[in-house]
C-alpha positions in Angstrom: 0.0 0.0 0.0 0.8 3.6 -0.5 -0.1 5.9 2.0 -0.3 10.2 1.1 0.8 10.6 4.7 -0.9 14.4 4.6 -4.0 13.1 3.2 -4.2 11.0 6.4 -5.7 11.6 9.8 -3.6 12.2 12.8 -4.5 8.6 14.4 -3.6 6.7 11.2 -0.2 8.4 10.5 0.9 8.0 14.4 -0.1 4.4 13.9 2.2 4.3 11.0 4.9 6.3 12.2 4.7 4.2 15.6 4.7 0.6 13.9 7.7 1.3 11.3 10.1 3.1 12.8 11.5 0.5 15.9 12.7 0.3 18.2 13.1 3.8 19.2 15.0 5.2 22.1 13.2 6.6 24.9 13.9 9.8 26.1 12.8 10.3 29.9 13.0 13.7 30.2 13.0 15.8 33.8 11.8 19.9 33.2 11.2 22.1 35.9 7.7 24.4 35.8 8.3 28.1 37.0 7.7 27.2 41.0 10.7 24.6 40.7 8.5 21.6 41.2 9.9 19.0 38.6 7.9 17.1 35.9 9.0 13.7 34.2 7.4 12.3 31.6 9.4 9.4 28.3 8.8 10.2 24.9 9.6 8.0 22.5 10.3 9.9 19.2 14.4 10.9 20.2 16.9 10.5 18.8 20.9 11.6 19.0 21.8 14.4 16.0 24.8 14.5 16.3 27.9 15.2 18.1 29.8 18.7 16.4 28.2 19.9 18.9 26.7 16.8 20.9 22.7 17.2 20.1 19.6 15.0 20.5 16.2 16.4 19.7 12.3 15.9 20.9 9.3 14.9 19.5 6.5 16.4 21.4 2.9 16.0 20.4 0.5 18.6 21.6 -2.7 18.2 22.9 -5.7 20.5 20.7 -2.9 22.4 19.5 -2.4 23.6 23.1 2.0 22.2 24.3 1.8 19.2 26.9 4.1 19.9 30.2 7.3 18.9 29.0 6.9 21.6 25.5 5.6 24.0 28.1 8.3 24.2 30.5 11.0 23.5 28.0 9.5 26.7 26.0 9.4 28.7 29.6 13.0 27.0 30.7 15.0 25.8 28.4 17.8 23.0 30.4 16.4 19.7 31.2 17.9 16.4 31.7 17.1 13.1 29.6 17.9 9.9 30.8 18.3 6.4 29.3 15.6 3.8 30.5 17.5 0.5 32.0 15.3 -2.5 32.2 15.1 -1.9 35.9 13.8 1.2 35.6 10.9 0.0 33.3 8.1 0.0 35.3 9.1 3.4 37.4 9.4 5.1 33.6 6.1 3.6 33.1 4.4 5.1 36.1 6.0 8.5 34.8 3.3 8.1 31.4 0.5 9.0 33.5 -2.3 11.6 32.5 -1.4 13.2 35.3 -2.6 17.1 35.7 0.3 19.9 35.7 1.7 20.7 38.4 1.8 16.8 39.8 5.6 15.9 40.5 5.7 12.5 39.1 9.0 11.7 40.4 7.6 12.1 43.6 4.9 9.9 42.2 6.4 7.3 41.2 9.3 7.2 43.8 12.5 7.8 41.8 15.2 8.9 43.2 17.2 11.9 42.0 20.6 13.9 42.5 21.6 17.2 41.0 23.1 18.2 37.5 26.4 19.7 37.2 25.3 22.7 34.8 21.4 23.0 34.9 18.7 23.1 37.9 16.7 20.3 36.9 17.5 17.2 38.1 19.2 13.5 37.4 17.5 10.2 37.9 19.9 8.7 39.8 19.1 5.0 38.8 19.6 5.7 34.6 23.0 4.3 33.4 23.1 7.7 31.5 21.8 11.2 32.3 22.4 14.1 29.4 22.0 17.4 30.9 20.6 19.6 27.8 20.3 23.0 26.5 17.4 23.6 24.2 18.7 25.9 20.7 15.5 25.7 18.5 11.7 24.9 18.9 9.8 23.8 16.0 6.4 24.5 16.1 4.2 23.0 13.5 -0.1 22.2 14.4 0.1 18.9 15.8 4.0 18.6 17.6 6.9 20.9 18.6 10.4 19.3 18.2 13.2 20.3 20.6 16.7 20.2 19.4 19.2 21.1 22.3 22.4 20.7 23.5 23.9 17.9 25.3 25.9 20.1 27.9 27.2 17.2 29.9 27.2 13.3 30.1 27.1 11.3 33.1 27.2 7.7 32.3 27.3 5.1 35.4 30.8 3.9 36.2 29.6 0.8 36.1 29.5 0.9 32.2 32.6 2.3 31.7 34.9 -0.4 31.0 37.8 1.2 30.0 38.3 5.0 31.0 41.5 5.7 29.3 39.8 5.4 26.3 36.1 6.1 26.6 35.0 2.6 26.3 31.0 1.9 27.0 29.6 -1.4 28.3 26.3 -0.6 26.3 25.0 -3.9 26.5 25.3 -3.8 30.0 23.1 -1.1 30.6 20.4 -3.0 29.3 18.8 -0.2 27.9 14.7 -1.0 26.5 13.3 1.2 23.6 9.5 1.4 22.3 8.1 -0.4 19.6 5.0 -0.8 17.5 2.0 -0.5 19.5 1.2 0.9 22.6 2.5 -1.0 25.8 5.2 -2.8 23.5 8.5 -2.8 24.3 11.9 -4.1 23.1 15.1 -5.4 25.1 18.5 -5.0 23.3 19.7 -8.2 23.6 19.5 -9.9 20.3 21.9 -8.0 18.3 24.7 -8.6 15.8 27.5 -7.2 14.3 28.6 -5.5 10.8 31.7 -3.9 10.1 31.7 -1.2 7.3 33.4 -2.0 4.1 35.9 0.2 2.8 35.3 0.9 -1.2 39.0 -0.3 -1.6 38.3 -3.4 -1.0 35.2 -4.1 -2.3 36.5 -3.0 -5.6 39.7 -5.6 -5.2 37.1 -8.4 -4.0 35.5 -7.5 -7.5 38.0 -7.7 -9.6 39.4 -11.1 -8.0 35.9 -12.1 -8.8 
């Protein structure tokens, strides 16, 4: 099938969006509203950009056109963390999805502890094998979503997962990060995975004219 993604309503292109591109990373990102009081919330459309400077951006739906928390604050305050969600932090990520109103402090709500950023006033989840403390640089307002792309300012990554300091070797797999996948409540673990090195155009051309 072809699908004229414009053409389509908002439910059927989320559904397509949401069922093709997996596993995605999720993106559990801590803003602060203007009183202080933190707000938490994983979103699943993130992604790195790059790293000339280090950036990641943010997918964030809105809600009748109106911005959900996380747009909201990040508009009003731009620095907030993101962390990586282990497989022990699963269900404590999960709690964080809630409808809950503004305002509500769903760290508190869901009992996860924090410690403070380096840089920036909102705070780490102390239990993710990585915390990025960001910087947004642009908004990107279109009717249905705003997408964030910020700064990675600083990078704490667990000790525990670094295997070799020297020379900023990562125990990823050890991290056992999850990511979403097609439908809603479906998750993936990282654990089936292979490995590809690139071919250099050198020798793919001698490999072709041995052949």
């Amino acid at each position: 099938m072809i699908f004229d993604m414009a053409a389509l309503p908002f439910a059927t292109r989320y559904k397509i969006m949401n069922s093709t591109v997996t596993p995605r990373p999720i993106g559990w990102t801590v803003t602060l509203d203007d009183a202080g009081v933190p707000n938490c919330a994983p979103h699943s459309f993130f992604n790195a950009m790059g790293s000339d400077p280090a950036m990641v951006v943010l997918g964030l739906m809105k809600l009748k056109g109106e911005d959900k928390d996380t747009a909201a604050y990040i508009r009003a305050r731009p620095d907030f963390t993101i962390a990586l969600v282990s497989e022990a932090d699963g269900e404590r990520m999960n709690l964080t999805a809630t409808d809950s109103p503004r305002g509500v402090n769903e760290l508190a709500l869901a009992g996860i502890a924090t410690r403070a950023a380096t840089r920036i006033a909102a705070p780490l989840i102390a239990s993710a094998p990585v915390n990025f403390e960001c910087r947004a640089v642009d908004l990107l307002d279109y009717p249905g979503q705003t997408v964030v792309v910020a700064e990675v300012l600083v990078t704490h990554i667990d000790d525990a997962f670094i295997s070799d300091a020297a020379r900023t070797h990562i125990d990823t797999p050890a991290m056992k990060l999850i990511a979403r996948t097609h439908g809603a409540g479906w998750y993936q673990r990282g654990t089936d995975q292979f490995q590809m090195q690139r071919p250099e155009y050198k020798a793919l051309m001698a490999e072709k004219r041995a052949d």
